[in-house]
DRENDO-1510 file (C-alpha; in Angstrom, 1 decimal, always signed):
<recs>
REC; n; res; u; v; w
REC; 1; UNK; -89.6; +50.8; +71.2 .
REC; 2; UNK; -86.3; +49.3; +71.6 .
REC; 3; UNK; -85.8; +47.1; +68.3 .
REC; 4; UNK; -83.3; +44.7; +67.8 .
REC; 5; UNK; -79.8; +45.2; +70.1 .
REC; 6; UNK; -77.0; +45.9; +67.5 .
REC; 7; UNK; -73.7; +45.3; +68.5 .
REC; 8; UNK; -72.2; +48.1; +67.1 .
REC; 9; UNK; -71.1; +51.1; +69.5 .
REC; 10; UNK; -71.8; +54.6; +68.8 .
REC; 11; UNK; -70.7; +58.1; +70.7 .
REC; 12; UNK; -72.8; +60.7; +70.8 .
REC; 13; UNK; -70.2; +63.6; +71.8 .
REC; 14; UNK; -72.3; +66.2; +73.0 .
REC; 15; UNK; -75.9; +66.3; +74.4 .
REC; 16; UNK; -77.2; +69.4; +73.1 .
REC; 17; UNK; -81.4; +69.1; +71.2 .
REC; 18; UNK; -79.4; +67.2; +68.3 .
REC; 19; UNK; -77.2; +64.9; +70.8 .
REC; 20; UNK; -80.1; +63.9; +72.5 .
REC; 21; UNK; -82.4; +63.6; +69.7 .
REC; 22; UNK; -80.1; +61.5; +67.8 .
REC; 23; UNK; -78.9; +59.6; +71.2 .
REC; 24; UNK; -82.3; +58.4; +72.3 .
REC; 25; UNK; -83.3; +57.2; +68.8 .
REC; 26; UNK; -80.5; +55.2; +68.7 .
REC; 27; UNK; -80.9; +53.6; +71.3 .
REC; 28; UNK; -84.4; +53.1; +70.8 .
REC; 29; UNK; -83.6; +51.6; +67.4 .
REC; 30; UNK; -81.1; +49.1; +69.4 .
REC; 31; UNK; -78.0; +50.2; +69.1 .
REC; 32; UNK; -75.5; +50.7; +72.1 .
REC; 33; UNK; -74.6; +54.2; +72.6 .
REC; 34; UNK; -72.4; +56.2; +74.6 .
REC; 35; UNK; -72.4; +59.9; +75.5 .
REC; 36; UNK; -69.3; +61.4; +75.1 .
REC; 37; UNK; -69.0; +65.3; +77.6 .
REC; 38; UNK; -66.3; +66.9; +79.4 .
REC; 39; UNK; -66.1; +66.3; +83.1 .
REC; 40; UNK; -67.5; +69.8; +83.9 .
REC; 41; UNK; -70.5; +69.9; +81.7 .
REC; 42; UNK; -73.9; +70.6; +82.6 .
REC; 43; UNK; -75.4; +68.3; +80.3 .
REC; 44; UNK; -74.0; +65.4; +82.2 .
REC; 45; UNK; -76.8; +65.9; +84.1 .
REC; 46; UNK; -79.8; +65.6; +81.5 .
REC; 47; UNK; -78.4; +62.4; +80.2 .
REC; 48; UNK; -78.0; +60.6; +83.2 .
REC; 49; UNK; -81.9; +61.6; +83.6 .
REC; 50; UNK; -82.2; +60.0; +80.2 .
REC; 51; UNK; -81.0; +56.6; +81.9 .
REC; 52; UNK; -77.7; +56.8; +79.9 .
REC; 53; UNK; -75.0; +55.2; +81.9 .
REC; 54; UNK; -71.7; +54.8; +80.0 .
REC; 55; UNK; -71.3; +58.7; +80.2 .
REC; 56; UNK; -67.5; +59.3; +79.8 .
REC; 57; UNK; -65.5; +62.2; +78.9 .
REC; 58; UNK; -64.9; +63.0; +75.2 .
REC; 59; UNK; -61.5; +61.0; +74.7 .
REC; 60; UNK; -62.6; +57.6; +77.1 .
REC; 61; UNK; -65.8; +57.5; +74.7 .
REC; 62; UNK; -63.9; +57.8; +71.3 .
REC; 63; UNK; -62.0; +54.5; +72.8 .
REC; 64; UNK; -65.1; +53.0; +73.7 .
REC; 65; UNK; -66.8; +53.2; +70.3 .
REC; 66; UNK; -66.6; +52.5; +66.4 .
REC; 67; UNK; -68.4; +55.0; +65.1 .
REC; 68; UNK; -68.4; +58.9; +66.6 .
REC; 69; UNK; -71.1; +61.3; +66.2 .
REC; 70; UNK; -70.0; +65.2; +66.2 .
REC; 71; UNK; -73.3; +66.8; +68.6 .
REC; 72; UNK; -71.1; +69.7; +70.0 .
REC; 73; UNK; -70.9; +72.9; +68.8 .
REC; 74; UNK; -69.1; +73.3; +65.3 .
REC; 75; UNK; -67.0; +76.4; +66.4 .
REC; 76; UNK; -65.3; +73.3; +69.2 .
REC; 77; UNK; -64.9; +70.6; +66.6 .
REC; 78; UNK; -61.2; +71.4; +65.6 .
REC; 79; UNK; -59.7; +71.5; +68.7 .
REC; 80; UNK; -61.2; +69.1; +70.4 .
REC; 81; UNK; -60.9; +66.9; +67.3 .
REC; 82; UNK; -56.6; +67.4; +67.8 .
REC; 83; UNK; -57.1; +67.2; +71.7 .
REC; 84; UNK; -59.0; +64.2; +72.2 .
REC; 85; UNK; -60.1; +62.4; +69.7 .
REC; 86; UNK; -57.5; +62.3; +67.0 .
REC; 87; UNK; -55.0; +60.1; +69.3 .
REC; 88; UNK; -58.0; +57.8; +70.9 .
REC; 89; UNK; -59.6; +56.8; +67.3 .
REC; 90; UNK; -60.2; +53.3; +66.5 .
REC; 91; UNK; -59.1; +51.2; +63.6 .
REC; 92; UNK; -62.0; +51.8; +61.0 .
REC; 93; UNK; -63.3; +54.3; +62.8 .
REC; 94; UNK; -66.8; +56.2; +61.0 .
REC; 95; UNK; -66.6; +60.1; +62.0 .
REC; 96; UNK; -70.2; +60.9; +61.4 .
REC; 97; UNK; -70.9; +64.6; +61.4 .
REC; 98; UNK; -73.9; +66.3; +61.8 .
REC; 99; UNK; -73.2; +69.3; +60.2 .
REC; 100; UNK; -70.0; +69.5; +57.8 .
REC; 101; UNK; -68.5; +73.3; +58.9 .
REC; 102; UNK; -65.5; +71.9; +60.5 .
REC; 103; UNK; -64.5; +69.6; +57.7 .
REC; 104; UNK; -64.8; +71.8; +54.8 .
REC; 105; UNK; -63.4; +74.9; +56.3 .
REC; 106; UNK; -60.1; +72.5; +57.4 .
REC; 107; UNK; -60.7; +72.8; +61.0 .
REC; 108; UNK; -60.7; +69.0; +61.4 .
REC; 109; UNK; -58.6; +66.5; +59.1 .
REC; 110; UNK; -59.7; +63.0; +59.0 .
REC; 111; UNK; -57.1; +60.8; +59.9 .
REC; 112; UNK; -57.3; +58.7; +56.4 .
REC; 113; UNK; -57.9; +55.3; +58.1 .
REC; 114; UNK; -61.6; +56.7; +58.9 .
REC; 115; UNK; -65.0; +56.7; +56.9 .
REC; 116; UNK; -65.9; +60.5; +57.0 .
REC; 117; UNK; -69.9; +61.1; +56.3 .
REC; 118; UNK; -73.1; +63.5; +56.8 .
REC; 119; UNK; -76.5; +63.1; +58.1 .
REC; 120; UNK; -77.8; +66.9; +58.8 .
REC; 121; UNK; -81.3; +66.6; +59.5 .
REC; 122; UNK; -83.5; +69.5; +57.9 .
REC; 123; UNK; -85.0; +70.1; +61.6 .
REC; 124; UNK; -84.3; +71.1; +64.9 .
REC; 125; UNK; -83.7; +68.5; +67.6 .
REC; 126; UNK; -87.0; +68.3; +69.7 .
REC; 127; UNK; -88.7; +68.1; +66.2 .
REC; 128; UNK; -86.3; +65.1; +65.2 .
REC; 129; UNK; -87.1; +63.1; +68.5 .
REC; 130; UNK; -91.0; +63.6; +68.2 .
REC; 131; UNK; -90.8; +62.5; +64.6 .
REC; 132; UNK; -89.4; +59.5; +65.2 .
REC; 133; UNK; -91.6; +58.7; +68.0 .
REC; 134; UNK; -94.7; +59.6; +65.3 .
REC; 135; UNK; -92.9; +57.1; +63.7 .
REC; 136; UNK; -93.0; +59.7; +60.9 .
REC; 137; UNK; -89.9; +60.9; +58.9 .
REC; 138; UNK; -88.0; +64.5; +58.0 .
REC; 139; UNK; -85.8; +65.1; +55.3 .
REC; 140; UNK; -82.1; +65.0; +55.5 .
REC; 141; UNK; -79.0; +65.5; +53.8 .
REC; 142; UNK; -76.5; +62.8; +53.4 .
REC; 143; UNK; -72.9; +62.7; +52.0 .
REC; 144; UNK; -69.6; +61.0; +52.1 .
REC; 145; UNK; -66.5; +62.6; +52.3 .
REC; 146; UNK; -64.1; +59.8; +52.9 .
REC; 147; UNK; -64.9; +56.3; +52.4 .
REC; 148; UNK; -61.8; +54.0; +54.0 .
REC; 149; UNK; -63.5; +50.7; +54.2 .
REC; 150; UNK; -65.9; +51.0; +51.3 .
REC; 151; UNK; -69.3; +51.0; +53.4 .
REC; 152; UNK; -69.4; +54.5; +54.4 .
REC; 153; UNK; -72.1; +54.9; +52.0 .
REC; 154; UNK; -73.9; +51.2; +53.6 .
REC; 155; UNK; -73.9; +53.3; +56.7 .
REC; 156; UNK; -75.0; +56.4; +55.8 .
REC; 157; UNK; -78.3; +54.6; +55.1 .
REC; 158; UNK; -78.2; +52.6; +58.9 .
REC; 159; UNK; -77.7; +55.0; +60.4 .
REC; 160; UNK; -80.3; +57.6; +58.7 .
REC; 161; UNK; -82.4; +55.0; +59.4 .
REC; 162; UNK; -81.7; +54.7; +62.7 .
REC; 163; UNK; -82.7; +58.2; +63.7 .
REC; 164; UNK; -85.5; +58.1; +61.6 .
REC; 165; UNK; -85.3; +59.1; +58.4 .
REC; 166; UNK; -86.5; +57.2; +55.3 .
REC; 167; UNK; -84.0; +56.4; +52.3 .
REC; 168; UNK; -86.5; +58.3; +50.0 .
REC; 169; UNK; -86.5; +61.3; +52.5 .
REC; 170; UNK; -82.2; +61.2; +52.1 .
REC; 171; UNK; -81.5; +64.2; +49.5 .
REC; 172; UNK; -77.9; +63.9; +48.4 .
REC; 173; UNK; -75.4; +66.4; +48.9 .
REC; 174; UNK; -71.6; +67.4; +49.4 .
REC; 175; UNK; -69.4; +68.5; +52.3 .
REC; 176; UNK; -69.1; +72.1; +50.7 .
REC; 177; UNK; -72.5; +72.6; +49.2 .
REC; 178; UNK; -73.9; +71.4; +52.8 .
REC; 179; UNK; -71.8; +74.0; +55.0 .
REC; 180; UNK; -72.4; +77.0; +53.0 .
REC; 181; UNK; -75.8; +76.6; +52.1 .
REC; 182; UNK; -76.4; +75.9; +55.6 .
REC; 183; UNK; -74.9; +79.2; +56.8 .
REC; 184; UNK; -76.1; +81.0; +54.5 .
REC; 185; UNK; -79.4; +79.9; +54.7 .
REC; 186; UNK; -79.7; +80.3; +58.2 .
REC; 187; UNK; -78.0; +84.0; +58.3 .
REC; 188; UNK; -79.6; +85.7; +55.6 .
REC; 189; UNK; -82.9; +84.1; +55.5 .
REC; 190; UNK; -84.1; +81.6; +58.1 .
REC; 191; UNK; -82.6; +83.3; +61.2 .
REC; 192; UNK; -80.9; +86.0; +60.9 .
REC; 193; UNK; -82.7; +87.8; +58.0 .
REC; 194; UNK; -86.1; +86.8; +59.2 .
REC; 195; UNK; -85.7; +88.3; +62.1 .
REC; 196; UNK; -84.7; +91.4; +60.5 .
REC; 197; UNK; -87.8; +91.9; +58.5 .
REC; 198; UNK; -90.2; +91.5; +61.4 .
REC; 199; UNK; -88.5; +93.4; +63.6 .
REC; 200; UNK; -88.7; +96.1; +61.2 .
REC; 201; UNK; -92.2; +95.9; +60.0 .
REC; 202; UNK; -93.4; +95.1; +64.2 .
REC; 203; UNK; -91.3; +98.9; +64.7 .
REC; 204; UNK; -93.3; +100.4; +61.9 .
REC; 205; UNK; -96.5; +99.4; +62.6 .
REC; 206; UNK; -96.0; +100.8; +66.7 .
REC; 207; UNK; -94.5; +103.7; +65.4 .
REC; 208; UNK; -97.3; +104.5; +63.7 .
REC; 209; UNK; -100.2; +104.0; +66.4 .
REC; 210; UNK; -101.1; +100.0; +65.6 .
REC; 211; UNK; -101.3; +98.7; +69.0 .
REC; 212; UNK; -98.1; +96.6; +69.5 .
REC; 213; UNK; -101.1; +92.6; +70.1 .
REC; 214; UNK; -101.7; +94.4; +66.5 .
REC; 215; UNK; -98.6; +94.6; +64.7 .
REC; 216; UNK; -97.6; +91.1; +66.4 .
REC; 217; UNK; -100.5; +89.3; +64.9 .
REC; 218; UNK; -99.4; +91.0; +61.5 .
REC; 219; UNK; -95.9; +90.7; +61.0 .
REC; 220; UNK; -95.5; +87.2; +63.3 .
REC; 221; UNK; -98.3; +85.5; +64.5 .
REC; 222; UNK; -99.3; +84.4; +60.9 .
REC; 223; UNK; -95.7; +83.1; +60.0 .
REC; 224; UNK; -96.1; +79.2; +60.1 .
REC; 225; UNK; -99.2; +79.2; +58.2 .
REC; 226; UNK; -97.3; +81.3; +55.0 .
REC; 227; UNK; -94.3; +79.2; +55.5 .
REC; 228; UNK; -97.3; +76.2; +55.3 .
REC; 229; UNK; -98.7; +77.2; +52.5 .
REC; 230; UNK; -95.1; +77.7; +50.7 .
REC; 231; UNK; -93.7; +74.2; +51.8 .
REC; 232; UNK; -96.6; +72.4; +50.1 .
REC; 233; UNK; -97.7; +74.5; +47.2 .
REC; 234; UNK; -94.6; +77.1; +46.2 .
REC; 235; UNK; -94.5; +80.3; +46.3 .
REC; 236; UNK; -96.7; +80.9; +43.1 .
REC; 237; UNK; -99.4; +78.1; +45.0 .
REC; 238; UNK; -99.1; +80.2; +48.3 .
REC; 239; UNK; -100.0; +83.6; +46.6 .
REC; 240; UNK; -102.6; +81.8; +44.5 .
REC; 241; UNK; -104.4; +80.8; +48.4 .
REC; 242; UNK; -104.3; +83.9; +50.0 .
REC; 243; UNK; -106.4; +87.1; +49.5 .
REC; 244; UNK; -106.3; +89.2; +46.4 .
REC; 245; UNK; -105.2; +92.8; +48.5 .
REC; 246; UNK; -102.8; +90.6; +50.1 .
REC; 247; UNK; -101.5; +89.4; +46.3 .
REC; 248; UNK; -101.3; +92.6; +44.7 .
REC; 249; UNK; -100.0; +94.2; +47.8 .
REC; 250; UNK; -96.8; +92.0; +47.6 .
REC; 251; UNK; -96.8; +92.6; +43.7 .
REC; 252; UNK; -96.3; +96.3; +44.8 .
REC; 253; UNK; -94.4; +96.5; +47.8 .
REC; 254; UNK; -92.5; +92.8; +47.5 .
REC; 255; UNK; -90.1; +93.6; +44.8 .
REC; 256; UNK; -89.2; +97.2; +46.9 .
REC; 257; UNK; -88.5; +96.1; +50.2 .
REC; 258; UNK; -86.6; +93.2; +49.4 .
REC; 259; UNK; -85.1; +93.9; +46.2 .
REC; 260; UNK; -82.3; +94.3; +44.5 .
REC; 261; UNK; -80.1; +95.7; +47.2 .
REC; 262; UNK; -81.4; +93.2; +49.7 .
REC; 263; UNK; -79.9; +90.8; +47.3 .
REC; 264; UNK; -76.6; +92.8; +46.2 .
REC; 265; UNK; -76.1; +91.9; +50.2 .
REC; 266; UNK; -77.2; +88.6; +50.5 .
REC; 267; UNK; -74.3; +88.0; +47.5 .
REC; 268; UNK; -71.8; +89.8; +50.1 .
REC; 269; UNK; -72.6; +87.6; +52.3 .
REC; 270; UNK; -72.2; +84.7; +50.6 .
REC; 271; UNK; -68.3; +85.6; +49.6 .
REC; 272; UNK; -67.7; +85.9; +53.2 .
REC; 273; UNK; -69.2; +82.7; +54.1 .
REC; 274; UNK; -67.6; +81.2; +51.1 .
REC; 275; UNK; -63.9; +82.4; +51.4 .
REC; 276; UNK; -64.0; +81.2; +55.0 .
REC; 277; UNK; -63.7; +84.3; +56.6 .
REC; 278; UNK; -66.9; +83.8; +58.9 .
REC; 279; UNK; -66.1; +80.2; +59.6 .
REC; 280; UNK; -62.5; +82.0; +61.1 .
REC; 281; UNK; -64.6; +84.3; +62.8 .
REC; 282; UNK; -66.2; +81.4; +64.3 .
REC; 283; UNK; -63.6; +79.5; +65.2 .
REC; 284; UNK; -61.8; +81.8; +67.1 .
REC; 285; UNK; -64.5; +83.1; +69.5 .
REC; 286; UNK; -62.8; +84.5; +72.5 .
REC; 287; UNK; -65.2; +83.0; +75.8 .
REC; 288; UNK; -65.6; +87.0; +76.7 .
REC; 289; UNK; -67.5; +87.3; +73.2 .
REC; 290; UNK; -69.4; +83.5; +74.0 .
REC; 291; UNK; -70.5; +85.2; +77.2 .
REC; 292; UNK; -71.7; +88.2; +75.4 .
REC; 293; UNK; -73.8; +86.1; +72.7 .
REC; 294; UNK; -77.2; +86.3; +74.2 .
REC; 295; UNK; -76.7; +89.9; +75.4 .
REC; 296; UNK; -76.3; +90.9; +71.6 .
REC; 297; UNK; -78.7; +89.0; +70.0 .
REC; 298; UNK; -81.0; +90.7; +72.7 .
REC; 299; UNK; -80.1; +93.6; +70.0 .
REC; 300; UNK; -81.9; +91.6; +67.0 .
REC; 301; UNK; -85.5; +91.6; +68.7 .
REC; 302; UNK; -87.0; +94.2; +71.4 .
REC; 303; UNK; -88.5; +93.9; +74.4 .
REC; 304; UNK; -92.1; +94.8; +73.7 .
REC; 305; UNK; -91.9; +92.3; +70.7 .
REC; 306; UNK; -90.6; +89.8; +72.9 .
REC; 307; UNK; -93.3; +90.5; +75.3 .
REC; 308; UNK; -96.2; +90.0; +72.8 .
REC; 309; UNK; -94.9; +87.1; +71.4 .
REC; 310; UNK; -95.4; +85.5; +75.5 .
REC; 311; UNK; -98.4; +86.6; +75.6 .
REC; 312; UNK; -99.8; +85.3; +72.3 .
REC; 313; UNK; -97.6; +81.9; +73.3 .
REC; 314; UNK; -100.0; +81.0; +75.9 .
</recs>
């Protein structure tokens, strides 16, 4: 698939699903890429299966390249952007993030000799990579925060490209409007809020005698074909496809359970994502808290939902 070999040289630092996503279609869209990792990590590993070979640590591949992509986690960015990048940068270097938290909530400054811009694709990693290999393309936001050399903009649109997404597909954005929507979006709603509500309405339904295969294939099972039906037709085209008890239900009980207090919170929210207390928060993860991540988020679901959801994944 390889196209034709540019001679420009890219770092990927950090080889998480969005590293390697946005590694391999670079290179498979010709251009010379690097993987930046500390010594130590595991990932090192799963690039080298990848047949990457210049794999150096963070700082030896921000000397190697002209334009640096920010694939490690956003909570990291700062320091390691003071540690080992900011000395190591190239004339004209292009710091392209992937996600703009660390930049808007001051955690990184630009050095001003830099083109500063955003890709963030509008999908997880794996779905990124197989898109690209469907030769099909995802949506994306782009923007430009700093523009040195007056192409920043030139390479937004190479670079999108490159990884696989289609100028018309590009929505335009800025660094602000990107990082909070983005958290916000994903706490209240896509991930953390989500979660919430089926949690909730599995717990009901056992708690009430429905057999828990029951109250899976209710609350969760069904998700991706709503979410479907919303993506291509609204909400209004979504309730005008489904059943009329399942319309005037959500008429009735819509409006109650996520209502106006739901939302008086959701606004809360927001102000603390906004004044930059949760970015803080973030930022200054202890590694005893890290650690204790997964143990909490065990919290969010329950076992017998996790259970059904194995069983109805095979």
């Amino acid at each position: 698939m390889i196209k034709n070999r540019k001679t420009e040289k890219i770092a990927v630092l950090g080889y998480g699903s969005q590293g390697r996503s946005v590694a391999l279609n670079l290179r498979d869209s010709g251009y010379d890429v690097t993987i930046g990792l500390p010594l130590k990590s595991k990932s090192r590993k799963k690039a080298r299966a990848d047949k990457f070979s210049a794999i150096f640590s963070v700082s030896q591949a921000v000397k190697e390249s002209t334009t640096l992509c920010f694939a490690f986690p956003d909570h990291l960015q700062g320091q390691t952007y003071k540690s080992e990048i900011q000395a190591n940068l190239n004339d004209n270097s292009t710091l392209w993030f992937l996600h703009s938290f660390a930049v808007h909530f001051g955690f990184i400054k630009p050095a001003p000799h830099c083109d500063v811009i955003l890709i963030a694709p509008h999908a997880p990693g794996l779905t990124v990579r197989d898109e690209y290999l469907g030769s099909k393309s995802l949506s994306a936001f782009f923007a430009v925060y700093q523009n040195a050399t007056g192409r920043a903009h030139k390479t937004v649109f190479k670079l999108s490209g490159a990884i696989g997404f289609k100028k018309s597909k590009l929505v335009k954005t800025t660094f602000k409007d990107e990082a909070l929507g983005d958290l916000f979006g994903e706490q209240a709603v896509l991930c953390g809020g989500l979660a919430g509500l089926i949690k909730n309405g599995f717990e009901v339904l056992v708690e009430n005698g429905i057999p828990p295969e029951n109250a899976y294939l209710e609350v969760a099972y069904q998700l991706d074909l709503i979410i479907a039906l919303i993506k291509k037709y609204g909400i209004e085209g979504m309730f005008e496809r489904i059943s009329v008890a399942a319309r005037f239900g959500s008429l009735e009980a819509g409006p109650e359970i996520v209502g106006e207090s739901v939302k008086k919170k959701m606004r809360a929210r927001y102000k603390e994502i906004e004044s930059g207390k949760f970015a803080r928060k973030l930022n200054n993860l202890s590694q005893a808290e890290l650690s204790s991540l997964s143990k909490d988020l065990k919290k969010l679901s329950s076992p017998l939902f996790e259970k059904m959801a194995r069983k109805f994944s095979k």
